[in-house]
C-alpha positions, 0 to 999 in steps of 0.5 A: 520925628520927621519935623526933627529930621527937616530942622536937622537937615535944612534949618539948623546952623552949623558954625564949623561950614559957615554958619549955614544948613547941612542942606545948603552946604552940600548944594553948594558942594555938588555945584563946585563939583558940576562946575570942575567937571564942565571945566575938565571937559572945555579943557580936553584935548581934541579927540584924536583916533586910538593908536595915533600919536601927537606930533610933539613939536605942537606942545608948548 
Protein backbone atom coordinates (compact mmCIF):
# COMPACT_ATOMS: atom_id res chain seq x y z
CA UNK A 1 0.00 0.00 0.00
CA UNK A 2 2.85 2.77 0.95
CA UNK A 3 4.75 1.91 -2.52
CA UNK A 4 1.41 3.08 -4.11
CA UNK A 5 1.03 6.04 -1.86
CA UNK A 6 5.11 7.20 -3.26
CA UNK A 7 4.15 6.10 -6.99
CA UNK A 8 0.73 8.26 -6.46
CA UNK A 9 2.78 11.43 -5.13
CA UNK A 10 6.06 11.40 -6.51
CA UNK A 11 6.43 9.22 -9.57
CA UNK A 12 3.48 9.16 -11.68
CA UNK A 13 2.90 12.01 -14.72
CA UNK A 14 0.07 14.07 -14.71
CA UNK A 15 -0.70 15.69 -18.16
CA UNK A 16 -3.14 18.53 -17.15
CA UNK A 17 0.49 20.30 -14.91
CA UNK A 18 3.18 19.63 -17.38
CA UNK A 19 3.58 16.07 -17.48
CA UNK A 20 5.35 16.18 -13.97
CA UNK A 21 4.71 14.31 -10.41
CA UNK A 22 2.33 15.88 -7.91
CA UNK A 23 5.50 16.15 -5.61
CA UNK A 24 7.44 18.23 -8.19
CA UNK A 25 4.53 20.59 -8.78
CA UNK A 26 3.70 21.63 -5.39
CA UNK A 27 7.61 22.21 -4.76
CA UNK A 28 7.71 24.27 -7.52
CA UNK A 29 4.29 26.22 -6.13
CA UNK A 30 5.52 26.80 -2.72
CA UNK A 31 8.70 28.33 -4.35
CA UNK A 32 6.77 30.99 -6.71
CA UNK A 33 4.84 31.54 -3.53
CA UNK A 34 8.34 32.16 -1.29
CA UNK A 35 9.45 34.05 -4.30
CA UNK A 36 6.09 36.71 -4.11
CA UNK A 37 6.61 37.12 -0.57
CA UNK A 38 10.48 37.98 -0.64
CA UNK A 39 9.45 40.46 -3.49
CA UNK A 40 6.65 41.98 -1.29
CA UNK A 41 8.93 42.69 1.19
CA UNK A 42 11.95 44.37 -1.02
CA UNK A 43 9.30 46.49 -2.31
CA UNK A 44 7.73 47.75 1.37
CA UNK A 45 7.82 51.37 2.04
CA UNK A 46 10.30 52.17 4.46
CA UNK A 47 8.63 51.87 7.90
CA UNK A 48 7.82 54.92 9.28
CA UNK A 49 6.25 55.70 13.01
CA UNK A 50 2.28 54.70 13.75
CA UNK A 51 0.16 57.92 13.67
CA UNK A 52 2.57 59.68 11.20
CA UNK A 53 1.50 60.74 7.70
CA UNK A 54 3.81 60.98 4.49
CA UNK A 55 4.47 63.90 2.84
CA UNK A 56 2.51 63.37 -0.33
CA UNK A 57 4.36 65.80 -2.45
CA UNK A 58 7.21 62.72 -2.25
CA UNK A 59 4.45 60.37 -4.49
CA UNK A 60 5.29 60.05 -7.95
Amino acid sequence: MLEWVDWFNHRRLLEPIGNIPPAEAEARYVAAIDQVKIAAELHQPTSIEPGTVQNASCVT
